[in-house]
MIGU-158424 format. One line per 4 residues: for each residue x, y negated, z of C-alpha. Coordinates in Angstrom, 1 decimal, padded with zeros to 4 digits. Layout:
X,Y,Z ~ ... $
***
This chain:
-025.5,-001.6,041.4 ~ -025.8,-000.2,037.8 ~ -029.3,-000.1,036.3 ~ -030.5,003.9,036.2 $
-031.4,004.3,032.9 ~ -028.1,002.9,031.8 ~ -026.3,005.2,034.2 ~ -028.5,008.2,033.2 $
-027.8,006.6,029.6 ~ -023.7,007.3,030.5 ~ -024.5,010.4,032.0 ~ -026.5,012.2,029.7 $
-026.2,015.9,028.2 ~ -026.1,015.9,024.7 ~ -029.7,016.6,023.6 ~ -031.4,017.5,019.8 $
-032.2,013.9,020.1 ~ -028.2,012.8,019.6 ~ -028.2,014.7,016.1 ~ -031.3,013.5,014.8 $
-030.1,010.1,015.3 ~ -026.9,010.6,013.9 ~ -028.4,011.8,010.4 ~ -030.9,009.1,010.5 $
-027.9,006.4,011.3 ~ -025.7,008.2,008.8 ~ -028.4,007.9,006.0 ~ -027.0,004.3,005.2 $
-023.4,005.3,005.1 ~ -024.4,008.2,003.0 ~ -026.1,005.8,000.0 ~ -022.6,003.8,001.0 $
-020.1,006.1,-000.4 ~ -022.9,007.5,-002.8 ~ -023.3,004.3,-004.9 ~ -019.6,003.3,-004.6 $
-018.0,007.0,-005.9 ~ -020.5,007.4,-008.7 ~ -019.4,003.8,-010.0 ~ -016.5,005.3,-012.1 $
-018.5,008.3,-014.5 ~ -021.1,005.6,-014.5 ~ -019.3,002.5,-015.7 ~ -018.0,005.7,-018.2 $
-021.0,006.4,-019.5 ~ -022.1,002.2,-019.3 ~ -018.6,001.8,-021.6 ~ -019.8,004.4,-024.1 $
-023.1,003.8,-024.5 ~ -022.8,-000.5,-025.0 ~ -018.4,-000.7,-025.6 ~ -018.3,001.8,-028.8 $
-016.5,-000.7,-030.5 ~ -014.1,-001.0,-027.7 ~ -012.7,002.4,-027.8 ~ -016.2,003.2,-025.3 $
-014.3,001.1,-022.3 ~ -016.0,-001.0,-019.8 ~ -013.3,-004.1,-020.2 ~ -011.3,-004.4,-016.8 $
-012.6,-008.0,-015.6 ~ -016.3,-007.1,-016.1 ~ -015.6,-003.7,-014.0 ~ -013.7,-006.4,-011.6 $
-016.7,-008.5,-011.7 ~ -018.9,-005.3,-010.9 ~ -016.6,-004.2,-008.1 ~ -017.1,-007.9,-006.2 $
-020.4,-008.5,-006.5 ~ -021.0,-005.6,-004.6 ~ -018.5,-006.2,-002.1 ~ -019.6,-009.9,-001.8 $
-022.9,-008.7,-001.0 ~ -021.8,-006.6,001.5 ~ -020.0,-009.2,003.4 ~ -022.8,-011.4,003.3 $
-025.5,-008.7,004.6 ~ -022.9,-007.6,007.6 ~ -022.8,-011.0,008.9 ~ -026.6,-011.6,008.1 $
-028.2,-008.2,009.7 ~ -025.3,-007.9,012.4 ~ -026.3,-011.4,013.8 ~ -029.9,-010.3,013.5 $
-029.4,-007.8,015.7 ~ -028.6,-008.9,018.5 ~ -031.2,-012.2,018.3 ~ -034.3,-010.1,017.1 $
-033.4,-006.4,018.1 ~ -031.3,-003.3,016.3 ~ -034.8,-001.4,015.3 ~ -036.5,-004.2,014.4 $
-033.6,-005.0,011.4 ~ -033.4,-001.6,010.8 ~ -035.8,-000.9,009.0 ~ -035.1,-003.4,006.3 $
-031.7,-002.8,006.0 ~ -032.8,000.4,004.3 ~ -035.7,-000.7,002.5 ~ -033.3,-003.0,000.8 $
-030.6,-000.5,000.3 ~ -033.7,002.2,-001.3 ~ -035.0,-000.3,-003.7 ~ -032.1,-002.2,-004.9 $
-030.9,001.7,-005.9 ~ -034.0,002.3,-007.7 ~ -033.0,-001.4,-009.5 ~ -029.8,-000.9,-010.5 $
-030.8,002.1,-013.0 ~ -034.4,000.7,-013.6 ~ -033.4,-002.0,-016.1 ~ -035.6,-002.5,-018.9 $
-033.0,-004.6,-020.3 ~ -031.5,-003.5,-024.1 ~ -029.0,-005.2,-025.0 ~ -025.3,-005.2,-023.3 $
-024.9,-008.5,-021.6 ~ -029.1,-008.2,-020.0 ~ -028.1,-004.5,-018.7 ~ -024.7,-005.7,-017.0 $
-026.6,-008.9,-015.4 ~ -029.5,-006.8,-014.4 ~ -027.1,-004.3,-012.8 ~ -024.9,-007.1,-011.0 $
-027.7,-008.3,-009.5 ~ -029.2,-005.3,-008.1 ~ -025.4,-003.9,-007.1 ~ -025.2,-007.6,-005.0 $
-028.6,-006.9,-003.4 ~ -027.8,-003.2,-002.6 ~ -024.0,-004.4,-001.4 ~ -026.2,-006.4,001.1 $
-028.6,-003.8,002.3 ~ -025.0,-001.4,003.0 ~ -023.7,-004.4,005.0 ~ -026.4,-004.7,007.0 $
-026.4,-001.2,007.7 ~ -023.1,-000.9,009.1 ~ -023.2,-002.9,012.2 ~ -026.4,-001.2,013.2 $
-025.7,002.0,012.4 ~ -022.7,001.4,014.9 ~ -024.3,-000.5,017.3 ~ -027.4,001.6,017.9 $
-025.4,005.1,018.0 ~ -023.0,003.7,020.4 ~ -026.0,002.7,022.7 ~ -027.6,005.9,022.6 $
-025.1,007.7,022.9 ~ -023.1,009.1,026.7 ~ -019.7,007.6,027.6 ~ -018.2,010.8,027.5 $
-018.7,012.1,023.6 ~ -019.6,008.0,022.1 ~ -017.0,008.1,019.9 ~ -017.5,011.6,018.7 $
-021.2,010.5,017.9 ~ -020.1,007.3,016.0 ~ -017.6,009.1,014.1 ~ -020.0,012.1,012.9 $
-022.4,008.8,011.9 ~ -019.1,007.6,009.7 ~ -018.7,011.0,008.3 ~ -021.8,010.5,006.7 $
-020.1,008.6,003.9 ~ -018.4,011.9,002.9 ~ -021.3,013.8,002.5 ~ -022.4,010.3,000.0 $
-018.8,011.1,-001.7 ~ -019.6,014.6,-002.7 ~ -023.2,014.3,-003.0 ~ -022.4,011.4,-005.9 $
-020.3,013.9,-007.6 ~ -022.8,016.8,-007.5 ~ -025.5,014.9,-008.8 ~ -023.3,013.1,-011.7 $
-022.1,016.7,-012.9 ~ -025.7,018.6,-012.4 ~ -027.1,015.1,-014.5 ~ -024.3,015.1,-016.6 $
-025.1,019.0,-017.2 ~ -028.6,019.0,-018.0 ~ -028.6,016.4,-020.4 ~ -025.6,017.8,-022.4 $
-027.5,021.0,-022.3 ~ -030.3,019.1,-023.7 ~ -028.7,016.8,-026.5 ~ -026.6,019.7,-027.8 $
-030.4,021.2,-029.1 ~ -030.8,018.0,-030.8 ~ -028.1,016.2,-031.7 ~ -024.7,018.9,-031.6 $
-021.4,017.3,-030.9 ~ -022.7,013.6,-030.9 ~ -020.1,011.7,-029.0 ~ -022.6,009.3,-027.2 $
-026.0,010.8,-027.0 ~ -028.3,008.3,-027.3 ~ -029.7,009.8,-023.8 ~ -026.8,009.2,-022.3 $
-027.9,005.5,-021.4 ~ -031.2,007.2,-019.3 ~ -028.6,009.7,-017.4 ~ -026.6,007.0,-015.7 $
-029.6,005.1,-014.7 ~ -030.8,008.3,-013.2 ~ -027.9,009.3,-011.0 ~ -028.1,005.8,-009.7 $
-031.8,006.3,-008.8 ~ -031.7,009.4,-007.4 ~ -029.4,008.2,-004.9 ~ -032.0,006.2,-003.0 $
-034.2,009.3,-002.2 ~ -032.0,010.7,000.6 ~ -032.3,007.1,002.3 ~ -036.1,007.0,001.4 $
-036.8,009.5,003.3 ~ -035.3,008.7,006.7 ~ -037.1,005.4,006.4 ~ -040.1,006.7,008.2 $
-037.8,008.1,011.2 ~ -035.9,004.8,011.7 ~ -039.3,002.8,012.1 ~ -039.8,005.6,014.5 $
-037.0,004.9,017.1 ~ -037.5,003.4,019.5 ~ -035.6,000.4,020.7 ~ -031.8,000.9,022.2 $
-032.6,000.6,026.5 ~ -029.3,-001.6,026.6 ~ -030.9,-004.0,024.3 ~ -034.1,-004.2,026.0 $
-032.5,-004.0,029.4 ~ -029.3,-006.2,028.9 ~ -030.7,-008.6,026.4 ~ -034.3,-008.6,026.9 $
-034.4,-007.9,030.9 ~ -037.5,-005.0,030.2 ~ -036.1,-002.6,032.5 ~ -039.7,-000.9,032.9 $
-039.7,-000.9,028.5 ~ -036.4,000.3,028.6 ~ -037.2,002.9,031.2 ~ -040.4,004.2,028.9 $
-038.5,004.4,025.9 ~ -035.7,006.4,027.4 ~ -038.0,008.8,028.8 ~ -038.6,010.5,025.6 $
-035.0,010.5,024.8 ~ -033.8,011.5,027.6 ~ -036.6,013.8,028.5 ~ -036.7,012.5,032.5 $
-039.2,011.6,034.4 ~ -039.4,007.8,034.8 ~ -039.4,007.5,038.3 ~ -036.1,008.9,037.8 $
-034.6,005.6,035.4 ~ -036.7,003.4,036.6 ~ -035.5,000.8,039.2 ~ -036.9,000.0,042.6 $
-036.0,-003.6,042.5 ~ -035.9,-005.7,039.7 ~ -032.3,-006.7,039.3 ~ -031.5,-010.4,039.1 $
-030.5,-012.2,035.5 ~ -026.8,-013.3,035.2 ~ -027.9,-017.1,035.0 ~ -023.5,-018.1,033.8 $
-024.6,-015.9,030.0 ~ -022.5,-018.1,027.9 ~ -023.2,-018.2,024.2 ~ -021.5,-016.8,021.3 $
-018.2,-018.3,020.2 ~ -017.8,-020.3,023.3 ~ -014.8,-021.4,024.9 ~ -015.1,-018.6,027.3 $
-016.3,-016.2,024.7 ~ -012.8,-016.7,023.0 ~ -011.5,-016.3,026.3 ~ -013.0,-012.9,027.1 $
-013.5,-011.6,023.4 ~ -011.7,-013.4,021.5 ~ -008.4,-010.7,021.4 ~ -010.6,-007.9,020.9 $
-012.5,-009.8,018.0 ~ -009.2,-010.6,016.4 ~ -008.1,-007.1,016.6 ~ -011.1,-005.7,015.1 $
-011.6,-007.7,012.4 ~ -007.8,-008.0,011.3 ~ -007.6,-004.1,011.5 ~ -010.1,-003.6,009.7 $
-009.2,-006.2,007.0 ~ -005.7,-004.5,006.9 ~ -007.2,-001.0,006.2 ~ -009.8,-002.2,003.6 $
-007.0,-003.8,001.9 ~ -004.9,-000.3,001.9 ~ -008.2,002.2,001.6 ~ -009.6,000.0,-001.3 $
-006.6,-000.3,-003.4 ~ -006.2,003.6,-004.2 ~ -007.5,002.9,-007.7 ~ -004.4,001.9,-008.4 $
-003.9,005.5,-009.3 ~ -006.8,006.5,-011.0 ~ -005.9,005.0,-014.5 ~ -002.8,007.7,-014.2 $
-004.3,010.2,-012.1 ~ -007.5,010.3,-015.0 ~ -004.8,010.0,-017.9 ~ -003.1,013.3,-016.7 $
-006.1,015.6,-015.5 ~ -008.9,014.2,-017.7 ~ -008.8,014.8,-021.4 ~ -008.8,012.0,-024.0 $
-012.3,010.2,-024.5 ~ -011.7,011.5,-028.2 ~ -011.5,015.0,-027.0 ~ -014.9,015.1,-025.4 $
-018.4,013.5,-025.4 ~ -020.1,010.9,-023.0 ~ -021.6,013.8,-021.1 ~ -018.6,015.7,-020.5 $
-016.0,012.4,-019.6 ~ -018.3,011.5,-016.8 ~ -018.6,015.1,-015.5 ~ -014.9,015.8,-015.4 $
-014.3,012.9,-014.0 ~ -016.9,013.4,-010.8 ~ -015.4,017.1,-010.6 ~ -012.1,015.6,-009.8 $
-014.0,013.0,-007.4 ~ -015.2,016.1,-005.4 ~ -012.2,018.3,-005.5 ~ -010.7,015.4,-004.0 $
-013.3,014.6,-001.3 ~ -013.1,018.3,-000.3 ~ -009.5,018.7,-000.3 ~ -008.9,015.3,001.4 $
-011.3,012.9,002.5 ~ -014.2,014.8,004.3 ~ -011.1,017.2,006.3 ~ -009.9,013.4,007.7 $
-013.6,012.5,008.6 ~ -014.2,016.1,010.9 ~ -010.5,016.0,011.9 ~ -011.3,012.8,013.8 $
-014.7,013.7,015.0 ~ -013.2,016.3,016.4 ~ -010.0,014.5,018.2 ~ -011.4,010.6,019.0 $
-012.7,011.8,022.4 ~ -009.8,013.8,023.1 ~ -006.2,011.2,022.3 ~ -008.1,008.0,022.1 $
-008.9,005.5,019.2 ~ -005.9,003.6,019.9 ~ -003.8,006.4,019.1 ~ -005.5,008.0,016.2 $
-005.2,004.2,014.5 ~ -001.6,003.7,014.9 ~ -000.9,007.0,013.5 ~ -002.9,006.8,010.6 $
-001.3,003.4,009.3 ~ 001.6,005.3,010.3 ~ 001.4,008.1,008.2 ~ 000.2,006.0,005.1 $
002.6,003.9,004.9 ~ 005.0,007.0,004.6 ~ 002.9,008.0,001.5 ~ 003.3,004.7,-000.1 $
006.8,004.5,000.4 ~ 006.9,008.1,-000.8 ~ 005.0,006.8,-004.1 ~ 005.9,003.1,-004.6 $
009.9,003.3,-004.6 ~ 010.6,006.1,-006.9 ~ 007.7,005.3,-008.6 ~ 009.1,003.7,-011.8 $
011.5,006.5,-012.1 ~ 009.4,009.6,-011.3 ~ 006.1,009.4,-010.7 ~ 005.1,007.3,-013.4 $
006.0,010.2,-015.3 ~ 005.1,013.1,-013.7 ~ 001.7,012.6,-012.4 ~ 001.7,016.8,-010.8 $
000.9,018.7,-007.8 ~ 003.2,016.8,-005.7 ~ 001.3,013.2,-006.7 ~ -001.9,014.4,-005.4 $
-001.0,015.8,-002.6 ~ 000.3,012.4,-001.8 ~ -002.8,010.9,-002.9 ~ -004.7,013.4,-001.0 $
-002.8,012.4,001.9 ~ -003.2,008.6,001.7 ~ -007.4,009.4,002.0 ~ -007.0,012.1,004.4 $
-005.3,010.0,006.7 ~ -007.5,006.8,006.5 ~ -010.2,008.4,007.8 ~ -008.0,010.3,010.1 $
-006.9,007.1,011.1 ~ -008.0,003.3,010.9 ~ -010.7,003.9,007.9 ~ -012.7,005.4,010.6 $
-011.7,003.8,013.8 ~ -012.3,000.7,013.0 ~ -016.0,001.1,012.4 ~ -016.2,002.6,016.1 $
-014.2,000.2,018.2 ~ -016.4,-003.0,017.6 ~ -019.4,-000.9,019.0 ~ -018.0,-000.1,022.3 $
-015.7,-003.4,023.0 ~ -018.4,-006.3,023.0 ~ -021.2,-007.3,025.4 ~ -025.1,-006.2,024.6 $
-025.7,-009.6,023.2 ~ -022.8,-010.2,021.0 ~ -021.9,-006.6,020.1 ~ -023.7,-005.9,016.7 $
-022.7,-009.9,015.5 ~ -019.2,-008.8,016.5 ~ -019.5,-006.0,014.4 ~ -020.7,-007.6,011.4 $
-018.2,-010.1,011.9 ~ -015.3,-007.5,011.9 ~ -016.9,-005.4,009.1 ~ -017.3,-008.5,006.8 $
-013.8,-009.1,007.7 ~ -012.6,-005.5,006.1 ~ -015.4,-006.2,002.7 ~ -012.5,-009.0,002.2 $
-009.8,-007.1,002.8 ~ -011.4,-004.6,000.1 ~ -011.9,-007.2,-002.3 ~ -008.2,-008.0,-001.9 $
-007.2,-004.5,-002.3 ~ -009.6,-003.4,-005.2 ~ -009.6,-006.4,-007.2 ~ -006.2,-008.2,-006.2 $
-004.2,-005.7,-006.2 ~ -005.3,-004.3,-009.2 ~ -004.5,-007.2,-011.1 ~ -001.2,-007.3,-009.7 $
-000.3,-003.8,-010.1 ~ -000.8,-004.1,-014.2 ~ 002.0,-005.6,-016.3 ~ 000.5,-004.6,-020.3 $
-001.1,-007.5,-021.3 ~ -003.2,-005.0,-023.8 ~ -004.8,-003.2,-021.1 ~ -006.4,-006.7,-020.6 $
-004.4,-007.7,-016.9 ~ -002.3,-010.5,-016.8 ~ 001.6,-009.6,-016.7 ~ 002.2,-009.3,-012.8 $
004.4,-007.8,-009.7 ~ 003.9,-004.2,-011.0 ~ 003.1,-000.9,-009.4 ~ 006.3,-000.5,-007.0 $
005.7,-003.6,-005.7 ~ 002.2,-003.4,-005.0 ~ 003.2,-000.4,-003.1 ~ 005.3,-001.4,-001.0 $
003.5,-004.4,-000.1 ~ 000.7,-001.7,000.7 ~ 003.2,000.1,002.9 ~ 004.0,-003.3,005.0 $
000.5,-003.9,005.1 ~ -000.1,-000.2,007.2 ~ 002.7,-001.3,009.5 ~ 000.9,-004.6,010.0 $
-001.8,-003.0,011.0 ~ 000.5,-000.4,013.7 ~ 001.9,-004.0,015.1 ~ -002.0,-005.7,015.6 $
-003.2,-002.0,017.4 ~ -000.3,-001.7,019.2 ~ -000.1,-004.8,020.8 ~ -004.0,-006.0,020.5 $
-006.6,-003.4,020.4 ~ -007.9,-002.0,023.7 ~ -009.0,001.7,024.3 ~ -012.4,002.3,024.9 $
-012.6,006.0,025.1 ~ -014.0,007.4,028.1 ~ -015.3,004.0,029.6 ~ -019.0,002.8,029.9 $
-020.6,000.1,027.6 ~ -021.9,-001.6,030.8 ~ -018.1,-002.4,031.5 ~ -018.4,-005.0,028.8 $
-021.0,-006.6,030.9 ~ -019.0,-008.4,033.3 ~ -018.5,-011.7,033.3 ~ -016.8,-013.2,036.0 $
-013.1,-012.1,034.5 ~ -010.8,-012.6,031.8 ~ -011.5,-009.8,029.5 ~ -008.2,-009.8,027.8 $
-005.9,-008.4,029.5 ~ -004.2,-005.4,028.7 ~ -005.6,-003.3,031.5 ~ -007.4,000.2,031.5 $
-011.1,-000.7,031.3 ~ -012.7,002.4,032.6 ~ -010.8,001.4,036.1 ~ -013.4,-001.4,036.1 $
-017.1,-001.0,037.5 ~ -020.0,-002.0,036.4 ~ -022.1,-004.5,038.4 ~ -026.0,-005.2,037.4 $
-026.3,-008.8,035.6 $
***
């Protein structure tokens, strides 16, 4: 017998109360892709203000160094908060997630540091403490969606969460170019045709900090939630809490959720990491976690085009001042995001419900590593030197079809394959798995791509063969979804529940039923 608020849980209509919580899940993803896409006009304006002397470029092992500390941070805070999760509840983690992510924002422009080497060390710090307080966001962003959310339309609620991170994208441009115009506006009074205004060190601070506000203020409506009924139903046995706070979700009566009896504990729970938790789980964790390393290693390795991409459409930093670099360079950030990334993010929402997760993954390695063939072998010989229309349409491609694709399906499946009590660590688990991957593909493949030792790389494999390696790398990850990742569209979270049969078997879950633990 299934517990009723669950069932009316599966069963819902979707309510006002399913959009409010995807904004205030989404806020986290949004400062995600906001802090990580106003990185390059920042570091711009961070290389003119303290690398003058350099030719005003941020040397490529401290932008490296920048670019990991973040990521490390994120691994570490999607394995911290994840496991939290699911010992000390989704809403009671929440809350801190964000507080972190807010005020380690506000840090990383609030330096009242001088001097080069004291602003870089005060910015790493703060860009590992934010990288933390995005990692711990993800897995509960995910987890607590998925559990509010009705078996029919989950993943269409989960994705519009994820498609929060392209609203971040564009928002980081906006605010770099409306920043970037004010103060050019200003300086141009004072000091005309300065190169590096002296302002121009407050400006990038400021785009930084004004990225926490959109967070800040959902922070009130996250305490507000109340906690997920499968949590306190499957993991804390409150049925009758459960049953309350589902009431003003759901807008029921309670006599109608709540249940006669109470139902009897599962006494055979096993703990995480078990032998029988690798029996039931341990498929779907690999093929979770290795997807989403594979895709991080692809989705985090497009700056290997940027250098030539910002050689060809942005003009020379001789051309232009501090002000005006770091605002062409977001404008071509957003014409991107709205040509490319943001379509793949509402084609998906739109289509996950409809031909599966399963499918949409498989096609969108599919389709990218087509693009990097397309790039990497004639690359040498044509691209290289003709960086036009047809390049970024290619380019355009590779993001449209990771988030139509694995860039976004991976973040849903971990919240709808695991059990109550293990879904949110399993979640962290895979998404730390794909903050690897990213470090592979931003900082690894970066390296290896370069072959000037006076652009400060190491002589290495070169572009074409990073490329290709990218392209096996997509059909690695076809081979791991075809053959390992489950569906879970259509099928009820409660399905995950059951514990008296392999859970690895290649057989349609949603033919299963749900029995009360």
């Amino acid at each position: 017998m299934a517990l009723k608020v669950l069932s009316a849980l599966d069963t819902a209509r979707t309510q006002l109360y399913h959009f409010k919580a995807i904004i205030i899940a989404g806020m986290g993803l949004f400062t995600d892709a906001y802090d990580l896409f106003c990185i390059p006009p920042i570091m711009t304006l961070i290389g003119r203000v303290y690398y003058e002397k350099n030719q005003s470029k941020v040397p490529p092992v401290v932008v490296s160094i920048m670019v990991a500390i973040a990521l490390l941070g994120t691994v570490i805070g999607q394995l911290v908060f994840g496991r939290l999760g699911d010992l000390v509840g989704r809403r009671r983690v929440y809350g801190l997630a964000l507080m972190i992510m807010v005020l380690s924002s506000i840090g990383c422009g609030f330096s009242i540091c001088t001097t080069r080497s004291c602003v870089l060390v005060s910015f790493g710090l703060f860009r590992f403490l934010l990288g933390i307080g995005i990692g711990g966001d993800y897995p509960l962003s995910a987890t607590i969606m998925s559990e509010f959310a009705n078996k029919r339309t989950r993943g269409t609620f989960i994705a519009a969460v994820f498609t929060m991170q392209g609203f971040g994208i564009l928002a980081a441009s906006t605010v770099t170019m409306v920043v970037c115009a004010i103060f050019e506006r200003a300086s141009s009074k004072d000091v005309p045709n300065h190169p590096t205004p002296r302002e121009a060190d407050i400006a990038w601070r400021l785009i930084l900090m004004l990225g926490s506000i959109p967070a800040a203020l959902t922070y009130y409506w996250r305490m507000m939630m109340p906690e997920t009924a499968r949590y306190t139903a499957l993991v804390e046995h409150n049925y009758l809490q459960a049953a309350k706070d589902m009431q003003k979700v759901l807008d029921v009566s309670i006599s109608q959720i709540e249940e006669d009896n109470q139902p009897q504990q599962n006494p055979s729970l096993y703990p995480l990491f078990s032998k029988q938790f690798a029996r039931r789980h341990g498929r779907d964790l690999f093929a979770c976690a290795t997807s989403w390393f594979l895709v991080d290693v692809v989705f985090y390795s497009n700056n290997l085009f940027q250098s030539q991409i910002y050689k060809h459409y942005l003009p020379k930093k001789d051309e232009v001042n501090a002000y005006q670099d770091a605002f062409k360079m977001a404008r071509l950030q957003a014409i991107v995001a709205i040509c490319s990334t943001i379509p793949g993010y509402w084609v998906t929402v739109y289509f996950i419900d409809r031909i599966g997760r399963v499918k949409i993954q498989q096609m969108g390695f599919f389709f990218m590593a087509l693009v990097y063939l397309a790039i990497g072998i004639p690359y040498n010989k044509y691209w290289e030197q003709n960086t036009n229309a047809g390049f970024m349409i290619l380019y355009g491609l590779i993001f449209f079809f990771s988030n139509f694709g694995p860039n976004t399906t991976t973040f849903i499946v971990p919240a709808e394959m695991f059990p109550a009590r293990f879904r949110s660590t399993c979640h962290g688990i895979s998404g730390a798995s794909g903050k690897v991957g990213a470090i592979i593909g931003s900082i690894g493949f970066l390296w290896a791509s370069h072959n000037r030792k006076e652009d400060g790389y190491p002589k290495a494999i070169g572009m074409t063969a990073s490329l290709v390696i990218l392209a096996g790398v997509c059909i690695v990850g076809m081979v791991v979804t075809k053959f390992f990742t489950r569906e879970t569209m259509g099928r009820s979270l409660e399905e995950n529940e059951i514990d008296d049969e392999p859970n690895n078997e290649l057989v349609p879950m949603h033919s299963r039923s749900f029995l009360a633990a």
